[in-house]
C-alpha positions as CSV (number, residue, x, y, z in Angstrom):
1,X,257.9,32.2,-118.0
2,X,256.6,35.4,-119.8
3,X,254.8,33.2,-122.4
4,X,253.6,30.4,-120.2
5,X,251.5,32.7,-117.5
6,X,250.1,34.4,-121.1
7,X,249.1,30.5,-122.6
8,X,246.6,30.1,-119.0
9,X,245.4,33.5,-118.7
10,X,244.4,32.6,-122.1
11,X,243.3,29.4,-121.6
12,X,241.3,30.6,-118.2
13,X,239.7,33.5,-120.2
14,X,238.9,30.6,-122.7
15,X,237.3,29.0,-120.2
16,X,235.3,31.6,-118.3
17,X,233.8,32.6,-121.4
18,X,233.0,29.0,-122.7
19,X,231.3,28.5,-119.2
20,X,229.1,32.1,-118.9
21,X,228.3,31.8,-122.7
22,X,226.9,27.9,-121.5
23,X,224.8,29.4,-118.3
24,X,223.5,32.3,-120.3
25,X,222.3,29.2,-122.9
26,X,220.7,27.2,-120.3
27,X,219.2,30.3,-118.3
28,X,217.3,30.6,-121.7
29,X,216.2,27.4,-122.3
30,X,215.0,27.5,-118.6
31,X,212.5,30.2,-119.3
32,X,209.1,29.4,-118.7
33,X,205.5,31.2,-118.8
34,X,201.7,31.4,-116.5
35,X,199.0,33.2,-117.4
36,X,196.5,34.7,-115.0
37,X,192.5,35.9,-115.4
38,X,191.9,39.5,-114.0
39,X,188.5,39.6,-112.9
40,X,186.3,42.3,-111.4
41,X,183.7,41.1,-109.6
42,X,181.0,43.9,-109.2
43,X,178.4,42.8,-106.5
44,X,175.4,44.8,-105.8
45,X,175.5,47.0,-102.7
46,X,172.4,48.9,-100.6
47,X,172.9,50.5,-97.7
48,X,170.6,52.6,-95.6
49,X,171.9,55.1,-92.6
50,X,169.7,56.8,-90.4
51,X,171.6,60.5,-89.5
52,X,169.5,61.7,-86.5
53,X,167.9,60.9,-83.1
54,X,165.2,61.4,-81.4
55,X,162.8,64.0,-83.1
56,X,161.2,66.5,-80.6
57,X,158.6,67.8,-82.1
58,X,157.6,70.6,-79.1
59,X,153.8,72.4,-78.7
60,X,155.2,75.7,-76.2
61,X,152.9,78.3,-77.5
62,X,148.8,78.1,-78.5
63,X,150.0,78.6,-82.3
64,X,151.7,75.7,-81.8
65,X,148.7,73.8,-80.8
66,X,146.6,76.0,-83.7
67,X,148.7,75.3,-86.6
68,X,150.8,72.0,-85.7
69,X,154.9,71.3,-85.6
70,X,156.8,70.2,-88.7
71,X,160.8,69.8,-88.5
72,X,163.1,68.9,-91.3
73,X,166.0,66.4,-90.3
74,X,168.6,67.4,-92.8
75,X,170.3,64.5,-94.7
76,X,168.4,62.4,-92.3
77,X,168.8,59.8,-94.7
78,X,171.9,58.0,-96.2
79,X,171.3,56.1,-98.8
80,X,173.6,54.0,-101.4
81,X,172.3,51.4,-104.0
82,X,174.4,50.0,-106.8
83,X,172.6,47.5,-108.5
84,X,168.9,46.8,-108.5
85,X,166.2,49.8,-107.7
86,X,165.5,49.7,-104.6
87,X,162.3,51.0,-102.1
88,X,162.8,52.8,-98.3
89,X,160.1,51.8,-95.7
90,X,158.8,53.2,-92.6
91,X,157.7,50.9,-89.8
92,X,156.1,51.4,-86.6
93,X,155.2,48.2,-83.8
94,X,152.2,50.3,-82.6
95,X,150.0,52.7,-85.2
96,X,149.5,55.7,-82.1
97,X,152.3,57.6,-80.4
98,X,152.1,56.0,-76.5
99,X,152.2,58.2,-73.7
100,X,151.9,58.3,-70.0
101,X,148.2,59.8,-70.3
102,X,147.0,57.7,-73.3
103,X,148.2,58.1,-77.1
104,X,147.9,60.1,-80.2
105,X,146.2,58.7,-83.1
106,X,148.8,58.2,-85.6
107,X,146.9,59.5,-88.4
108,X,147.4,63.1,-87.0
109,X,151.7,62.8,-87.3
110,X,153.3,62.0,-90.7
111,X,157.0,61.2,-91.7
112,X,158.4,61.8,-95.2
113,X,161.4,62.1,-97.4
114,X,161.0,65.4,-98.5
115,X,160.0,65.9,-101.8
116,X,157.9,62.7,-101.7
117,X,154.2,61.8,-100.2
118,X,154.1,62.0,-96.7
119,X,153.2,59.2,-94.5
120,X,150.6,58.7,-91.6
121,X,152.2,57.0,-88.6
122,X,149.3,54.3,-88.2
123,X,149.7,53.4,-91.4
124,X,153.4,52.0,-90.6
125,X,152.3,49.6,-88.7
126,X,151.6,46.5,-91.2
127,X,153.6,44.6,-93.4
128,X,156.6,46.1,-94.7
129,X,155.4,50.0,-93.5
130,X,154.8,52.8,-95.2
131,X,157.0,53.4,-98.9
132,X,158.6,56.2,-98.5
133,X,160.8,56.2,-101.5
134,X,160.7,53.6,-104.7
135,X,163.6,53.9,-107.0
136,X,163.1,51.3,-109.9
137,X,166.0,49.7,-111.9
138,X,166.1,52.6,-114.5
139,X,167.6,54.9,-112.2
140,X,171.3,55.7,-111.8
141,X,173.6,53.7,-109.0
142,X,173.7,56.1,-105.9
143,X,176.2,56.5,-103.0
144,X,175.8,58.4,-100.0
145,X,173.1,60.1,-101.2
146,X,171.1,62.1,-98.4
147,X,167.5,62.8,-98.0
148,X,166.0,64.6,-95.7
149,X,163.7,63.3,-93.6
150,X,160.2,65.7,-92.5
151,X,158.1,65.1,-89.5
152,X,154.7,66.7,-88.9
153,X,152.3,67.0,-86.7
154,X,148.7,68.1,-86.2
155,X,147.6,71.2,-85.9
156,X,143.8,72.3,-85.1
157,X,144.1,72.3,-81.5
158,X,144.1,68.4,-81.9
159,X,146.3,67.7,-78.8
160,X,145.1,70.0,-76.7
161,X,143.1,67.8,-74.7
162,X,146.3,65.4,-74.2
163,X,148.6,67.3,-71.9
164,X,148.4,65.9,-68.5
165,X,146.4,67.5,-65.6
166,X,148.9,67.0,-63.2
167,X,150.3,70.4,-61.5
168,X,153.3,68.3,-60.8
169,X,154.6,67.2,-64.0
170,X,156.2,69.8,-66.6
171,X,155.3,68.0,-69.9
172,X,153.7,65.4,-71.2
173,X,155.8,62.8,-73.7
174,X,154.1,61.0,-76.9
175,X,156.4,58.7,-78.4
176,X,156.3,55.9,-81.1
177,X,159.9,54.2,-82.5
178,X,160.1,54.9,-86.4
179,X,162.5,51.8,-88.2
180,X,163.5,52.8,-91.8
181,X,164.8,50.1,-94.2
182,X,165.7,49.5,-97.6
183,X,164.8,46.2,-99.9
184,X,165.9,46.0,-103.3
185,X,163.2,46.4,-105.8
């Protein structure tokens, strides 16, 4: 009986191996291939983000009135462009700052990026507004670049005649809305 359990263990081990050796075959012969195309798409990107609020530019003291108020907005400004150059505009809907009293001609406040020409207020008013900043194609891609942002205004005693007569109110307000955008170039 010895012999006869050996002779089917041999022939089931025969048999096993016949079969995996067949499956490994046809796992082979089963193989197949894909290709795929990678692709980076680079788009172009501009974004402009204005960093600050309302600008409060204060006349407390007669030098005030004599030599004028400037303040600096740090990083006032974000800017990113990857592509194209691009150009930053300042627009106004009315050329004077509008008050309760009358206005302020807007040729006596200026905005500006600093470092570049500044700006007179009624001249933001048409068209696109005032350039503020032109980058052409040459220059390098930027991202979240700041720039800060400098208004001024007049000095020369030029608003002294504007602050209201009434006892009752404490100051007198001047106020024009400044939009910045950014088109490519």
């Amino acid at each position: 009986m010895t012999n006869v359990i050996k002779n089917q263990l041999k022939k089931v081990t025969l048999v096993t191996l016949v079969t995996v050796a067949a499956l490994a075959a046809s796992a082979q012969a089963q193989t197949s291939s894909g290709n795929v195309n990678l692709n980076v798409v680079l788009k172009p990107v501009r974004t402009l983000v204005v960093n600050s609020e309302d600008v409060n530019l204060v006349y407390e003291t007669a030098d005030d009135y004599l030599t004028g108020k400037s303040k600096t907005v740090a990083g006032g400004l974000t800017v990113t462009n990857i592509g194209s150059g691009f150009k930053v505009y300042a627009k106004t809907t009315t050329p004077n700052l509008q008050g309760t009293t009358g206005t302020i001609d807007g040729q006596t406040v200026t905005v500006a990026i600093e470092g570049q020409t500044a700006q007179q207020v009624s001249d933001m008013n048409s068209g696109d507004g005032a350039l503020l900043l032109h980058r052409d194609s040459n220059n390098e891609s930027i991202i979240n670049q700041a720039y800060n942002l400098v208004y001024t205004a007049a000095g020369n005693n030029a608003y002294k005649d504007k602050v209201s007569r009434d006892k009752t109110v404490s100051e007198t307000r001047y106020t024009v809305n400044v939009v910045y955008t950014i088109v490519s170039d």
